[in-house]
N, C-alpha and C positions, 0 to 999 in steps of 0.2 A: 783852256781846258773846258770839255765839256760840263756846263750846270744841270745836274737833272736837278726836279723837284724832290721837295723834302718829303719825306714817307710819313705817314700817320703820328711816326715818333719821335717826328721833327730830324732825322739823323739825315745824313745825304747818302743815295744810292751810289755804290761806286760801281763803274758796267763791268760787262763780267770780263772774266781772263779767256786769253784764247783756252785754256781747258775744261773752263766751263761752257766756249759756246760751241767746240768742238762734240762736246757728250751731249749739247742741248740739243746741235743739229744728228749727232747721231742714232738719238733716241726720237727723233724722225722717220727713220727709216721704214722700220714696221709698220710706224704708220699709212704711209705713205703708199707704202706698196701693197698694203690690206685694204687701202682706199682704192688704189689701181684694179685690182684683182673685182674687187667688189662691182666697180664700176664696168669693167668688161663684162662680167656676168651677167648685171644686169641688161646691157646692151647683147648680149647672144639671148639671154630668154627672150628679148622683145623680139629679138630679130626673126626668129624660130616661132612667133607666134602669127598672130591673125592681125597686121597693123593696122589693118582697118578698125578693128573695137576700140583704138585710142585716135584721141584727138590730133591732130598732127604735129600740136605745141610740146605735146606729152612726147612723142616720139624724135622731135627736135631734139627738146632737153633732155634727153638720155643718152642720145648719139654725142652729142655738142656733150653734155659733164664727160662723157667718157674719155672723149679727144683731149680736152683739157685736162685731166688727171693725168693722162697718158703722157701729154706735154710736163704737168710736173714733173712726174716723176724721171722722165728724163733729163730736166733739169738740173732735182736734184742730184742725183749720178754726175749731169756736168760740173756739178759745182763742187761736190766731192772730190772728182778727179783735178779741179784746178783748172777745170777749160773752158768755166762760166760759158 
């Protein structure tokens, strides 16, 4: 059996039940796709701007977090669906 450590009040953590980590990853969701969302925006403002006024590191990391958010969130969905 797994040992977790003992909590503050010395008691032992039991992990959670699949319906606790079903609502924990469900209550994911918004997040997730408000971070998606965010993150495309941000990457169409720059896009639509003048990319010359930023650095080219700055313009990296905008495109690059986007693609990767993007990649979460289709993750999550995969993983939701059971197709990891």
């Amino acid at each position: 059996m797994l040992q977790l450590p003992h909590t503050e009040t010395g008691a032992n953590v039991a992990p959670p039940t699949t319906e606790e980590f079903a609502s924990a990853f469900q209550e994911l969701e918004d997040k997730v796709c408000d971070c998606a969302n965010m993150a495309k925006i941000a990457a169409q403002l720059l896009s639509g701007s003048d990319r010359r006024q930023y650095p080219d590191e700055v313009v990296f990391a905008v495109f690059h977090a986007c693609n990767m958010i993007q990649d979460l969130k289709k993750a999550y969905y995969a993983h939701y669906r059971g197709e990891q």
